[in-house]
C-alpha positions as CSV (number, residue, x, y, z in Angstrom):
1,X,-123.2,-1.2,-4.9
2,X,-125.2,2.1,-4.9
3,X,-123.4,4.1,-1.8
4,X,-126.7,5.3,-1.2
5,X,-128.4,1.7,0.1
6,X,-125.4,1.7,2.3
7,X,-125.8,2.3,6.1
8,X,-123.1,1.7,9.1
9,X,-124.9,1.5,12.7
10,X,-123.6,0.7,15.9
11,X,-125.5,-0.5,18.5
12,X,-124.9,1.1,22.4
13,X,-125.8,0.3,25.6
14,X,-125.3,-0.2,29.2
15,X,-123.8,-3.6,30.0
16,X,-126.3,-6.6,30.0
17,X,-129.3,-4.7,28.1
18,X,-129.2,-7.4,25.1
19,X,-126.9,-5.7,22.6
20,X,-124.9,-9.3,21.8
21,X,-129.0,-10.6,21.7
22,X,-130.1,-8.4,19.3
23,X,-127.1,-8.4,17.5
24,X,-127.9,-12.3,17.0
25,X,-131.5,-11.8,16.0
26,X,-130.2,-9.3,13.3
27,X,-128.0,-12.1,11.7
28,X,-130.8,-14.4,11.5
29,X,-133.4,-12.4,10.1
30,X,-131.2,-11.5,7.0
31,X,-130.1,-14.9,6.9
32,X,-126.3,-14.1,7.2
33,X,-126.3,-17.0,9.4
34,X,-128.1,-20.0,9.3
35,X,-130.3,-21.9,12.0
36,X,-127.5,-24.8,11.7
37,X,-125.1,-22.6,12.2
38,X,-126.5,-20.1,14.9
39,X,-125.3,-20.4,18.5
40,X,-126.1,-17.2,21.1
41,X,-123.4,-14.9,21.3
42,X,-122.3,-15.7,17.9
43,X,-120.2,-12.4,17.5
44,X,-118.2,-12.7,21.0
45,X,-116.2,-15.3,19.4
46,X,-113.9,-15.0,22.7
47,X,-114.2,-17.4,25.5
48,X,-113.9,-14.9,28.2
49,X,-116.6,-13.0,26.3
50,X,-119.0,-15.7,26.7
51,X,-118.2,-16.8,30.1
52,X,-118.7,-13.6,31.6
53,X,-121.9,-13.0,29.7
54,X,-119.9,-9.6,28.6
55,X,-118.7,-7.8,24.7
56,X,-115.3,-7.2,25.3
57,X,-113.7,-7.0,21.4
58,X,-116.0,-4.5,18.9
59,X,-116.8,-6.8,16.0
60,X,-117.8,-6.0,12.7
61,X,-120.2,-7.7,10.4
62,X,-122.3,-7.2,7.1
63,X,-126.2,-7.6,6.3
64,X,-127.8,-8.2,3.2
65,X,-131.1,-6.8,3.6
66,X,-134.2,-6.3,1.1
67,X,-136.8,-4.3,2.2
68,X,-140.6,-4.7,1.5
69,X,-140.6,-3.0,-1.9
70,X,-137.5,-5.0,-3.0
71,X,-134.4,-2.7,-2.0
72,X,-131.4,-4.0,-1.2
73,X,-129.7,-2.6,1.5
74,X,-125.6,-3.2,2.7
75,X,-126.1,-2.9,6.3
76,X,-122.5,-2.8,8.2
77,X,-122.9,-3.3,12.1
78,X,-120.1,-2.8,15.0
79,X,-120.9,-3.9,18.0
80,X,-119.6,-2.6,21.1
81,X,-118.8,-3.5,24.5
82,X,-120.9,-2.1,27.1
83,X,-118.8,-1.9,30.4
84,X,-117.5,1.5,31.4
85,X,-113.7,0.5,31.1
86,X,-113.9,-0.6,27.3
87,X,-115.3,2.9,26.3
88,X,-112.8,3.6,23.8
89,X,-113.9,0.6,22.2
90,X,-116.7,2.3,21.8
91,X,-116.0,5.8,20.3
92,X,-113.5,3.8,17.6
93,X,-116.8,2.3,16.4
94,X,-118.6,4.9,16.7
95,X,-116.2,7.2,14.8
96,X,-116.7,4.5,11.8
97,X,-120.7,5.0,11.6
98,X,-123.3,7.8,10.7
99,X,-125.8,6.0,12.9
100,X,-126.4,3.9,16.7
101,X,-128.8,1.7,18.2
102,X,-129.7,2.7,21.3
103,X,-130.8,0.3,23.7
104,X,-132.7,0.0,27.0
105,X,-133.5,-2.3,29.2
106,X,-137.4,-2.2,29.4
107,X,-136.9,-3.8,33.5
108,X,-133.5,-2.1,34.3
109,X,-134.4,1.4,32.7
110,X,-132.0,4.2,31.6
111,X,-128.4,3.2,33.2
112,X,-125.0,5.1,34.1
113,X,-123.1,3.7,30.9
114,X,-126.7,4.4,28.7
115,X,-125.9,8.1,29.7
116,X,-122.3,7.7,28.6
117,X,-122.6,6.3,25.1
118,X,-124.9,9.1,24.2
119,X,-123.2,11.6,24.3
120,X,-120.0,9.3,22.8
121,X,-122.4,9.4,19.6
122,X,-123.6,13.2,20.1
123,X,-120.1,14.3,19.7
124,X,-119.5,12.0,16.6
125,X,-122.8,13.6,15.4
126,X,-124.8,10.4,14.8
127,X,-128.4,9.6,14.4
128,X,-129.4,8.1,17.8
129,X,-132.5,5.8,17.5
130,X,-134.0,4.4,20.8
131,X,-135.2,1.0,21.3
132,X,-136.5,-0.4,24.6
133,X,-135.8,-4.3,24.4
134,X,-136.9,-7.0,26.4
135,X,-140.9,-6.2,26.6
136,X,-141.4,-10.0,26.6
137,X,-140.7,-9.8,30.5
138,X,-143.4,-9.3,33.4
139,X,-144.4,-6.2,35.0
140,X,-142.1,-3.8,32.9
141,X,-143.2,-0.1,32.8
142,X,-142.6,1.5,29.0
143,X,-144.2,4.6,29.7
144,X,-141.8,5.2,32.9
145,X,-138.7,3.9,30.8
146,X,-140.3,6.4,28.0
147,X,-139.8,9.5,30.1
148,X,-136.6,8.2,31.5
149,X,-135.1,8.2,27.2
150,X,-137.0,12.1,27.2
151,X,-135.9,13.0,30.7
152,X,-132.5,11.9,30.7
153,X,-131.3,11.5,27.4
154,X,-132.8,14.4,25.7
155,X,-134.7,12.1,23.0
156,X,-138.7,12.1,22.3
157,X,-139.8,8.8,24.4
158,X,-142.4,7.9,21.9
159,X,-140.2,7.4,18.6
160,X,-138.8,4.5,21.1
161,X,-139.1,1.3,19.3
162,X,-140.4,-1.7,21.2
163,X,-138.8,-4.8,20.4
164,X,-137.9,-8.5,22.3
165,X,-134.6,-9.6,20.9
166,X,-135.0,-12.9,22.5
167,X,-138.4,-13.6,20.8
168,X,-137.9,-11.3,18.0
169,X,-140.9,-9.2,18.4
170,X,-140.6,-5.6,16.9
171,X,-137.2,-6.7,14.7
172,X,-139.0,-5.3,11.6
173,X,-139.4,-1.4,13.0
174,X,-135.5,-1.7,13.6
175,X,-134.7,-2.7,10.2
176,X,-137.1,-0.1,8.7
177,X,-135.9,2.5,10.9
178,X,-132.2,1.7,10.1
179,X,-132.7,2.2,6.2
180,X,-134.8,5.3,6.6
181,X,-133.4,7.4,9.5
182,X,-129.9,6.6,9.5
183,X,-128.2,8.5,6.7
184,X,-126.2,6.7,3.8
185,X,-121.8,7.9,4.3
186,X,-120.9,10.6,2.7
187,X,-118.0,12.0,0.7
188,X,-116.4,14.9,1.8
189,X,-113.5,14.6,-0.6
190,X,-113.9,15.7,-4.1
191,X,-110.4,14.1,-5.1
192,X,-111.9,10.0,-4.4
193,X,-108.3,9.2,-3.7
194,X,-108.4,6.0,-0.9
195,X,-108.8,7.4,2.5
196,X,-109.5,4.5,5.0
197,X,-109.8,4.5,8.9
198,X,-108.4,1.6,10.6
199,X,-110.3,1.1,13.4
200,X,-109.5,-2.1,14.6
201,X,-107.1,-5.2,14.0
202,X,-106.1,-8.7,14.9
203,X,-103.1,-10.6,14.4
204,X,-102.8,-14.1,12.4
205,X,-100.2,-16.5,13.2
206,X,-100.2,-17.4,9.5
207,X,-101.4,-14.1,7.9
208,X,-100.1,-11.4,9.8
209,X,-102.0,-7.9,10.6
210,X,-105.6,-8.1,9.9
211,X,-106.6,-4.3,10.0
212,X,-110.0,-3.5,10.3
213,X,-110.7,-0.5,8.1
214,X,-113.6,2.0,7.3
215,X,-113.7,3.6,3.3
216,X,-114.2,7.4,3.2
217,X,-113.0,7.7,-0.1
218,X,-111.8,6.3,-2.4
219,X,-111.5,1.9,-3.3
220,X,-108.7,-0.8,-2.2
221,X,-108.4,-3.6,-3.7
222,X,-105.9,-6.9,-4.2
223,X,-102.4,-6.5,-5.6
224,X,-102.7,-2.2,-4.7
225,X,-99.5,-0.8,-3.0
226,X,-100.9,1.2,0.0
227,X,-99.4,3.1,2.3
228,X,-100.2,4.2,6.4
229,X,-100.1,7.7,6.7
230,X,-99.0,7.9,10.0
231,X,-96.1,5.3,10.3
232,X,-94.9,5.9,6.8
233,X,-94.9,2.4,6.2
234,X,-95.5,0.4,2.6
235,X,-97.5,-2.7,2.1
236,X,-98.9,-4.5,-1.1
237,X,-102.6,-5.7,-0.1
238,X,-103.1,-9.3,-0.7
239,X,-106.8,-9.7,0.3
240,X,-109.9,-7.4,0.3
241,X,-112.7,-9.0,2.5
242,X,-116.1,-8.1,4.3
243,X,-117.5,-9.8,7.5
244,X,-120.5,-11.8,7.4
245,X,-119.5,-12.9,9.6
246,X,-116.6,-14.8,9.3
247,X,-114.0,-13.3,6.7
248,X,-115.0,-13.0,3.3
249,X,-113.0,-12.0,0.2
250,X,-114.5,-9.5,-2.1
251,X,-113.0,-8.2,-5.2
252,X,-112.5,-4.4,-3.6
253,X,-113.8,-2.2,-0.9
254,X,-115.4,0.9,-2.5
255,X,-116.0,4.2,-0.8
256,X,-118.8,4.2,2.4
257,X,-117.9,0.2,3.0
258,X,-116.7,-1.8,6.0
259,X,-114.1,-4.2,6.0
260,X,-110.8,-5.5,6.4
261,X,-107.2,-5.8,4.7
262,X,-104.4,-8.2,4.5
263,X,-101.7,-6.9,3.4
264,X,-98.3,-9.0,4.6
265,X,-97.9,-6.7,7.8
266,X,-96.1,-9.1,10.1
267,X,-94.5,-6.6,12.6
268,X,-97.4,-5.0,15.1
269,X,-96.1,-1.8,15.0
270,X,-96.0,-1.2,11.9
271,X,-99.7,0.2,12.1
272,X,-101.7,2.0,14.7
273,X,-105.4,1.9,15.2
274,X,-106.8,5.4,13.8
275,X,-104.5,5.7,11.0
276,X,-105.2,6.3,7.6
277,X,-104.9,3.9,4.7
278,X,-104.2,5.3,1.5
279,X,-102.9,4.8,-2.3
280,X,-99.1,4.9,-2.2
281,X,-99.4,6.1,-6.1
282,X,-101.9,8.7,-5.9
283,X,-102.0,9.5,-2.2
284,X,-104.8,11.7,-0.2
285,X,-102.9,15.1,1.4
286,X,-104.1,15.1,4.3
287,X,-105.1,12.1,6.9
288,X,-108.5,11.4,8.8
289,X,-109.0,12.9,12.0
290,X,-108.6,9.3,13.7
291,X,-108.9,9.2,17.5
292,X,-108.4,11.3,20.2
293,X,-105.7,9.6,22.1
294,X,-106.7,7.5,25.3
295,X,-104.2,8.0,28.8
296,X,-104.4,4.8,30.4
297,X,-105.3,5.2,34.7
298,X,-104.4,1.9,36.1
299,X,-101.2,0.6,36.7
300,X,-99.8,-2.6,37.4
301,X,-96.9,-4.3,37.0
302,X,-96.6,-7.5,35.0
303,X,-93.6,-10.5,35.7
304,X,-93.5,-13.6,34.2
305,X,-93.2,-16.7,36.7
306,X,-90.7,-18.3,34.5
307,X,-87.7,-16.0,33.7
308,X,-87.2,-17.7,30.2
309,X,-90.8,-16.5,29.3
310,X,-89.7,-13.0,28.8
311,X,-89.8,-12.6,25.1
312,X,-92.8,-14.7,24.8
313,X,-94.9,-12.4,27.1
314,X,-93.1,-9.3,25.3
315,X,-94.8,-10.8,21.9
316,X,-97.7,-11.6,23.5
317,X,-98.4,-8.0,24.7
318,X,-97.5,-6.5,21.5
319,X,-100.3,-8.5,19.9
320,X,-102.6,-7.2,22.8
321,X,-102.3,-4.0,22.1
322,X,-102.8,-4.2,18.7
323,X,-106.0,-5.9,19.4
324,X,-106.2,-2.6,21.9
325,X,-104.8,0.4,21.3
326,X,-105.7,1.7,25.1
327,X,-103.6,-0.5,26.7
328,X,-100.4,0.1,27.3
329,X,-97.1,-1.2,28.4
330,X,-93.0,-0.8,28.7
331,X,-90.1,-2.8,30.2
332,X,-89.5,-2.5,34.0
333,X,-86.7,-4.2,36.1
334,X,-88.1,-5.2,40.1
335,X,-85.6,-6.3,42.7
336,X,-87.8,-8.5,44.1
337,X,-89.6,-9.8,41.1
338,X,-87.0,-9.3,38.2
339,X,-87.7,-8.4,34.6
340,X,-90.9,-7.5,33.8
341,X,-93.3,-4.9,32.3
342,X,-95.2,-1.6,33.7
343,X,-98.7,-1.8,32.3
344,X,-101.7,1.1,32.0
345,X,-105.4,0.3,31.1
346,X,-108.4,2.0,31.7
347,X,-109.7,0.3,34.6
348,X,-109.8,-3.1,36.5
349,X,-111.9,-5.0,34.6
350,X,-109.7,-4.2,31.7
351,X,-106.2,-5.2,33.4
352,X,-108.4,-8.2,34.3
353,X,-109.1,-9.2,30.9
354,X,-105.8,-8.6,29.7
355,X,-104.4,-11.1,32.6
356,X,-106.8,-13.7,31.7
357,X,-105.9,-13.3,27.9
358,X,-102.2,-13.6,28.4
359,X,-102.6,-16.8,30.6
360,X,-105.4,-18.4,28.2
361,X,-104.1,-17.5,24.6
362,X,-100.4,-17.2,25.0
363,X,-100.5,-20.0,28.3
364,X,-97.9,-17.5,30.1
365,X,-98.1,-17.5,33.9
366,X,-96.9,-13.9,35.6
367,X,-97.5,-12.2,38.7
368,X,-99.6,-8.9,38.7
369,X,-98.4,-6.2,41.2
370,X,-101.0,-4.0,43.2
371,X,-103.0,-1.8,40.6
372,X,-101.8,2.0,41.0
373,X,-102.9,5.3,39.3
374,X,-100.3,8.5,38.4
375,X,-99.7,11.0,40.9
376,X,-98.2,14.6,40.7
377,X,-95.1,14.9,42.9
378,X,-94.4,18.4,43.1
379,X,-90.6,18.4,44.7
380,X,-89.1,21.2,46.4
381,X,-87.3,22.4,43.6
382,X,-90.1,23.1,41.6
383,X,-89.9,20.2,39.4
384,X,-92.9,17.7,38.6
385,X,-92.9,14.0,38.2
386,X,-95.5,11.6,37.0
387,X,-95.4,8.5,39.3
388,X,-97.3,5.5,38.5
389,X,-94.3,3.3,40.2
390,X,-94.0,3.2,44.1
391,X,-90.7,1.7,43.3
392,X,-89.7,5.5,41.7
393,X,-91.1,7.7,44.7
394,X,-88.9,10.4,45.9
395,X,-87.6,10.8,48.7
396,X,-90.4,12.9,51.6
397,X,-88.1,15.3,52.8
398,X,-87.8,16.4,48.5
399,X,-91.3,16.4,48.0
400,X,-93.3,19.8,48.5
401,X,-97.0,18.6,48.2
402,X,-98.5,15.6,45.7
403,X,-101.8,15.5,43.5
404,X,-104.1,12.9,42.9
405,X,-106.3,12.1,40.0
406,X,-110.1,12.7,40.9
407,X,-112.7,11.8,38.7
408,X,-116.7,12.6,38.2
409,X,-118.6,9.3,38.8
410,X,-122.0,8.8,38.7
411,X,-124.1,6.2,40.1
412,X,-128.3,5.2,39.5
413,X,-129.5,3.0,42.0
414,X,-133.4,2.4,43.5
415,X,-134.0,4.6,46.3
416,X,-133.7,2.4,49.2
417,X,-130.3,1.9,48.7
418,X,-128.9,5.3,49.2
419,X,-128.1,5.3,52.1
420,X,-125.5,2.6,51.4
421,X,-124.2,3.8,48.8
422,X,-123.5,7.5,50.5
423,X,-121.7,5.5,53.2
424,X,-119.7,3.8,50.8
425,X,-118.4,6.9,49.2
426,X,-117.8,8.4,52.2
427,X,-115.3,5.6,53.5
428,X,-113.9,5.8,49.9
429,X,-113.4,9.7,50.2
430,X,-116.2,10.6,47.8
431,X,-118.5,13.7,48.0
432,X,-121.9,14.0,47.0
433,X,-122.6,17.2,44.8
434,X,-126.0,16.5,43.6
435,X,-129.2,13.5,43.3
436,X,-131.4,13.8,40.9
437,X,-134.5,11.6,40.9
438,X,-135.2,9.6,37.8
439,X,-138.3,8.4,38.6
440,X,-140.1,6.8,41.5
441,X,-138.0,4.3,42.3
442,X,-134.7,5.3,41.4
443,X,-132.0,8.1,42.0
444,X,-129.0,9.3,40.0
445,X,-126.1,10.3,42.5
446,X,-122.8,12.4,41.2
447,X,-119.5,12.5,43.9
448,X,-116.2,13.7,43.0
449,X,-114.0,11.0,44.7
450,X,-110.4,9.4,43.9
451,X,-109.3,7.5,41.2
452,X,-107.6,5.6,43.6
453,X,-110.6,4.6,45.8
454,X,-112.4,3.1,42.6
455,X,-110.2,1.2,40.7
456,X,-110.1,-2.1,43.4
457,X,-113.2,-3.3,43.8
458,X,-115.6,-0.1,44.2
459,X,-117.9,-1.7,41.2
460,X,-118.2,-4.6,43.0
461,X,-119.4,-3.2,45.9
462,X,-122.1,-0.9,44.4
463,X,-123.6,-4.0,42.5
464,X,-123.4,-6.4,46.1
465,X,-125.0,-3.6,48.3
466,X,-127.9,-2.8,45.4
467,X,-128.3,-6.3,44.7
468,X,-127.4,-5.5,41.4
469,X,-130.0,-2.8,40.4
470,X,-126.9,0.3,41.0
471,X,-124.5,1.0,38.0
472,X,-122.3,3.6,37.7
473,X,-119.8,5.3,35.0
474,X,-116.9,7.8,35.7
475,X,-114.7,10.2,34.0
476,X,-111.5,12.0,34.6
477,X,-112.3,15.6,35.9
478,X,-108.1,16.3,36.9
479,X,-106.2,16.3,39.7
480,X,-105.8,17.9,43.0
481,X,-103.7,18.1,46.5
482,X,-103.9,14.9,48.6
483,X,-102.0,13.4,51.5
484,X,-100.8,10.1,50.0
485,X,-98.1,8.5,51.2
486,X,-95.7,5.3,49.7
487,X,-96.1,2.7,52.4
488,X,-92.7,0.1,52.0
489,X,-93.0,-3.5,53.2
490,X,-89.6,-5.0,54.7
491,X,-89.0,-8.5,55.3
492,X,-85.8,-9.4,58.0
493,X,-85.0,-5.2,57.8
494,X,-85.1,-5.4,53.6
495,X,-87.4,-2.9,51.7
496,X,-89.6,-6.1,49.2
497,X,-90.3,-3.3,46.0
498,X,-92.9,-5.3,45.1
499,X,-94.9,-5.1,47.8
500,X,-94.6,-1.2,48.6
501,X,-97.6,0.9,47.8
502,X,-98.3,4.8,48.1
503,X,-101.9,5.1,49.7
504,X,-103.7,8.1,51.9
505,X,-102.1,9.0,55.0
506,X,-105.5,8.3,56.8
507,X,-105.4,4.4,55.5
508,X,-101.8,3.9,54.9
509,X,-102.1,2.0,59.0
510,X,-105.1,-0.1,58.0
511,X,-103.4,-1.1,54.7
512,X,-99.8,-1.4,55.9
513,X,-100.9,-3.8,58.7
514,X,-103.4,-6.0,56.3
515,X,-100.1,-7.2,54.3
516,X,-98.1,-7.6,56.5
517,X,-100.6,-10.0,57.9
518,X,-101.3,-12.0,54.4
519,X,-97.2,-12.0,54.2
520,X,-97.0,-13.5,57.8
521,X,-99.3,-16.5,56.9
522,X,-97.3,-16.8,53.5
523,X,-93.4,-16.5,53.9
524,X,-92.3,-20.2,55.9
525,X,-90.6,-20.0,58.9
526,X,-86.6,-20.1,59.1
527,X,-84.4,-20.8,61.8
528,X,-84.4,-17.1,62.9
529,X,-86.9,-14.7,64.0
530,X,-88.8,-13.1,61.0
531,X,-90.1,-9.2,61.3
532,X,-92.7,-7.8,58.4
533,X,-93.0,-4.3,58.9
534,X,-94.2,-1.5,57.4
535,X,-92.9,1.7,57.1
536,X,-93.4,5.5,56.0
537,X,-90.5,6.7,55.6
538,X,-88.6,6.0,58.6
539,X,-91.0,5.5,60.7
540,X,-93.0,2.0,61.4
541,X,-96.6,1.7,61.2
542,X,-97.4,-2.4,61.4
543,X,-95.5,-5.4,62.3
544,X,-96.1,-8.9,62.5
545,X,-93.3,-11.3,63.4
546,X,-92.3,-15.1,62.5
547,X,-91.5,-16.9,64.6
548,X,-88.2,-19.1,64.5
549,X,-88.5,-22.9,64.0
550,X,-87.3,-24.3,67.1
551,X,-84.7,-27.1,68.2
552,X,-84.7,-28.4,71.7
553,X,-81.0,-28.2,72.4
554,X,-81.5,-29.4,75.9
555,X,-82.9,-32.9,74.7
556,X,-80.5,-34.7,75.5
557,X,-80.2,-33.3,79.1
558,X,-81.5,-35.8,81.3
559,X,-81.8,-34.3,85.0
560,X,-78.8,-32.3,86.6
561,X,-78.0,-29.2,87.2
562,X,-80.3,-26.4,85.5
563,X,-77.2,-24.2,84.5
564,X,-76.2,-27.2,82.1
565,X,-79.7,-26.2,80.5
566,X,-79.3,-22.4,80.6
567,X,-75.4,-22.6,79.4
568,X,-77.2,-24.6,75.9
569,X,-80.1,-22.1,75.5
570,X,-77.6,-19.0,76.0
571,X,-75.6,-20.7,72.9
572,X,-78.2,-21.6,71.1
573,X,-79.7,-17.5,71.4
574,X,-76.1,-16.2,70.0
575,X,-76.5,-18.8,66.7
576,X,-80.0,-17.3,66.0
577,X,-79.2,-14.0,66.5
578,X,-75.7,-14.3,64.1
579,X,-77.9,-15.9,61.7
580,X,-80.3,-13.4,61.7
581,X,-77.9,-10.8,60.9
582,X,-76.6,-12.9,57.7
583,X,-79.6,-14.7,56.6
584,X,-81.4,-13.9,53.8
585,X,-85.2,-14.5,53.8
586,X,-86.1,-16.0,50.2
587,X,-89.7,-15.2,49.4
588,X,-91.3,-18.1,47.5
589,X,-93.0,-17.1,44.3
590,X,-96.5,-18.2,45.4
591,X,-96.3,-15.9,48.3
592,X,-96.4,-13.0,45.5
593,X,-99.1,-14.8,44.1
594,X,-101.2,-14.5,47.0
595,X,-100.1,-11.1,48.5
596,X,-100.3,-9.2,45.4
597,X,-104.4,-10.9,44.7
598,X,-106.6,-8.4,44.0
599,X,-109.6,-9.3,46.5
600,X,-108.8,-7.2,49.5
C-alpha cells in the first residue's frame, strides 16, 4: 500500500459528546462492519464500557475507504476515552497519529476535558479538525458553539464540520476532510530498519501478549526475530494482524501502518507500553521517544477476602497493568487485613474500574482501603519521605512540617450555578483565581484546591448540584505546606491499620467521629464493653461505645434481701471488666466491607 493514502486519526472529546457514535457510523459507512453484524458501541467490547455509557480501553481499528474519484485510502482510527482520569489513554494514542477528530457537543458546547485533549494533540503536533456533532437535536445554537471552538480553543469556528452521528448527516465532510487535511506518516529515518511503538496490549489466555504497535519504519512480519529495546528481551513473531475490527492476519506490517503482534510473549513484563520494537538482525540505534512517564495520585490498598486468592489477584493485576500502563501496584502486608497490595491510579473512577474488572474478569473478591494521595513529610532531621501509607506515618513529635499535592482544576458550568459550586470549593479548601465567561449562559471557573479534597466524590457533586451541565478537568500544579494529620481508629484500646487515615487538622474531628460511627453499627456486640475511638496522636478526638450483651445474673433471685442482688451484680462487674482486659475484639470481614465504602 502506497504510504501516502495512509492516514492515522484519533478522535477526542469530552465524555458523552458521541465519540463511541461516530466511531460506529465510521465502520458502517466503509462497510468494515456489516448491518448484521452492527450493534452500538461496537468498539467498547467491555461490559463495564457499555454499562456505564463510557470508553475506557483505546481501541484500534482499520478503514478501507475509496473516495469519489476512486482512491483508496487505509484509514487507522484510535479511539479514546473521554473521562479526565484515563488521559493517558489518551496521549498513548495520540502519540501513534498525525491527526484528531475533535468533537463537540452541538447542546453541551465546549467542555473542561474538550479543553484538555487539545492541547494533548498541540503538543504531539497534530492536525486538529473540529466537528460539532449532534445537530439532529432541538434548539441547539452552532453559531454560539462556533465562537466557543474560536474563543476557547484557538481554532476558526467556521471550518467546524456539522455532522449527526446518530443519523449520519455530514459523515461525508469527515471522510473528505480526513484524506485531505490530515497528513500521510512520515519517515524520519533514512536507515528503514523496523522501529515500532507499542502503544497498547492485551493478554490471551491461549496466545500470550498481544502488543499493539505503530510502524515508523521499517516492516514486521511472521517468523522475524524482534527484539524490545527497552527490556532487552527476544521474541520470534508468530502473527502480523490489522484491526477491522476484530483481529486480522496480514502477511506484514509496512512502515506508517497500525496493528498488532504475536509473538509468544507469555510473561507481562517482559514488554512495556512505549517501547520500541525492532529487528534483532539489523536493529535501529536509537529507540522512539515513547511516553512521558505517568505518577499515579490515588492510593488504595487492595486485600483479597480469601487468603488463598493471593497469587491469583497478583496475576490478575499484572495483566491489568499491561492492559494499563498508569496503574500501578506492589505487595503490602496489613495487621488488620493481611497480605495484600498498595495500588496508584490516576483518579477514582480509574481505581473504580480496576475494582470492578478484578471482581468481574478474574471473579476475585478483596477489600479496598480508603483512597489516599502522597504527602511530603519533612522530619526534623532534614530528611523527606513520600507517604501514600497512613500505616508508614512517622511519628509527630519527628515531623517538622508536611506538604500536600495541590492541583489546577477547572470547572464550566451555566451561570446560575455558581454560586454552588464556589461554596463547594470552599468547604473542600479550593480558591477561586479567575472566571471567565464563555458565553451567555455559561462560566469557566479555575481554583487551586487539594488533591485530597477531589479524589472522593468531588465529580459527583459538581454533576448533582449542576444537574449535570458542570464538568471539570484537573492537573497537578505541585505541592505545598498543609496541616494534615493521620487520624488512627482503635477498637478495645488497639490501633485497626486499616482503618487509620491522615486528613486536615480542621476535618480530622468530623471524619474521625463519622467512622467511628459506621464501625459502631458494624462490629457485634461481646460480652464486654466496646470503645471505638479515634485518636491524633495521643490525644482522642471521637468515641462511640458498645455496649456489652447483658445476662441477668439475678434471675434466679426471687424476693429477699437486696444485698443477695448487689453481692451478684458486683461479681458479675469484676468478670466483664477481667474480660475486657483479655478479650480480643475480632472484626468480621464484612465490617471492612462496609467501613472502608467509598460513598461518604
Amino acid at each position: 500500500m502506497n504510504k501516502d493514502k495512509i492516514r492515522n486519526f484519533s478522535i477526542i472529546a469530552h465524555i458523552d459528546h458521541g465519540k463511541s457514535t461516530l466511531a460506529d457510523r465510521m465502520l458502517l459507512y466503509t462497510n468494515t462492519v456489516s448491518e448484521r453484524e452492527f450493534r452500538n458501541q461496537i468498539l467498547d467490547d467491555m461490559d463495564l464500557e457499555r454499562e456505564r455509557g463510557i470508553t475506557i480501553k483505546a481501541r484500534a481499528v482499520r478503514l478501507d475507504y475509496a473516495d469519489e474519484d476512486g482512491n483508496k485510502y487505509i484509514l487507522n482510527l484510535i479511539d479514546t476515552p473521554g473521562h479526565v482520569d484515563f488521559s493517558y489513554e489518551v496521549s498513548r494514542s495520540l502519540a501513534a497519529c498525525e491527526g484528531a477528530l475533535l468533537l463537540v457537543d452541538a447542546s453541551q458546547g465546549v467542555e473542561a476535558q474538550t479543553v484538555a485533549n487539545v492541547h494533548l494533540a498541540l503538543e504531539h503536533n497534530l492536525e486538529i479538525i473540529p466537528i460539532i456533532n449532534k445537530i439532529d437535536l432541538p434548539m441547539v445554537q452552532i453559531s454560539d458553539i462556533k465562537r466557543q471552538i474560536e474563543d476557547i480553543i484557538g481554532i476558526p469556528g467556521d471550518e467546524a464540520i456539522l455532522v449527526s452521528a446518530k443519523t449520519g448527516q455530514g459523515i461525508n465532510e469527515v471522510f473528505d476532510a480526513l484524506v485531505h487535511l490530515i497528513p500521510p506518516p512520515e519517515n524520519k529515518f533514512q536507515d528503514n530498519r523496523l522501529r515500532a511503538l507499542i502503544f497498547d496490549s492485551v493478554y490471551d489466555n491461549y496466545r500470550g501478549v498481544i502488543v499493539y504497535i505503530r510502524l515508523f519504519s521499517g516492516m514486521i512480519r511472521k517468523n522475524m526475530t524482534i527484539r524490545m529495546m527497552k527490556r532487552n528481551t527476544v521474541f520470534e513473531v508468530l502473527e502480523v494482524g490489522v484491526f477491522k475490527p476484530k483481529m486480522t492476519v496480514v502477511n506484514q506490517l509496512s512502515d506508517g501502518e497500525v496493528g498488532y503482534v504475536i509473538a509468544n510473549i507469555k510473561v507481562p513484563s517482559d514488554i512495556s507500553i512505549g517501547d520500541t520494537i525492532t529487528d534483532n538482525k539489523m536493529s535501529a540505534s536509537k529507540a522512539l521517544e515513547g511516553f512521558k512517564v505517568v505518577h499515579p495520585m490515588v492510593f488504595c490498598g487492595m486485600y483479597p477476602v480469601d487468603t488463598n486468592d493471593y497469587e491469583p489477584l497478583k496475576d490478575a493485576l499484572e495483566k491489568l497493568q499491561l492492559n494499563d500502563s498508569s496503574f500501578y501496584f506492589e505487595a503490602e502486608t496489613s495487621i488488620a487485613l493481611g497480605f495484600g497490595f498498595r495500588c496508584g491510579f490516576l483518579g477514582l473512577l480509574h481505581m473504580e474500574i480496576i475494582q470492578e474488572r478484578l471482581e468481574r474478569e478474574y471473579e476475585i473478591d478483596m477489600v479496598a482501603t480508603s483512597p489516599s494521595v502522597i504527602y511530603h513529610v519533612y522530619l526534623a532531621s532534614g530528611e523527606m519521605k513520600e507517604i501514600d501509607n497512613p500505616v508508614h506515618f512517622p511519628d509527630p513529635s519527628s515531623i517538622n512540617y508536611i506538604e500536600e499535592p495541590y492541583i489546577d482544576l477547572t470547572i464550566i458550568c451555566p451561570n446560575e450555578y455558581i454560586g454552588n459550586i464556589m461554596q463547594l470549593t470552599r468547604e473542600r479548601r479550593g480558591e477561586c483565581k479567575h472566571t471567565d465567561t464563555m458565553d451567555s449562559k455559561r462560566v469557566m471557573l479555575s481554583f487551586e484546591m487539594p488533591l485530597s479534597e477531589v479524589i472522593i466524590d468531588f465529580y459527583d457533586k459538581v454533576k448533582s448540584m449542576t444537574k449535570g451541565y458542570g464538568s471539570m478537568d484537573y492537573e497537578l500544579i505541585g505541592y505545598r505546606r498543609s496541616d494534615v494529620v493521620k487520624v488512627d481508629m482503635m477498637v478495645n484500646s488497639e490501633v485497626v491499620d486499616a482503618f487509620s487515615f491522615i486528613v486536615h487538622k480542621d476535618k480530622a474531628y468530623a471524619k474521625g467521629r463519622l467512622v467511628a460511627e459506621r464501625l459502631r453499627k458494624v462490629i457485634p456486640r461481646q460480652l464486654f464493653q466496646i470503645a471505638i475511638q479515634a485518636s491524633i496522636g495521643n490525644k482522642i478526638i471521637a468515641r462511640e461505645t458498645i455496649s456489652a450483651l447483658k445476662k441477668n445474673v439475678t434471675a434466679k433471685c426471687y424476693g429477699g434481701d437486696i444485698t443477695r442482688k448487689r453481692k451478684l451484680w458486683e461479681k458479675q462487674k469484676e468478670g466483664k471488666k477481667r474480660m475486657k482486659q483479655i478479650g480480643k475484639v475480632q472484626i468480621p470481614q464484612n465490617a471492612f466491607l462496609k467501613v472502608l465504602k467509598m460513598d461518604d
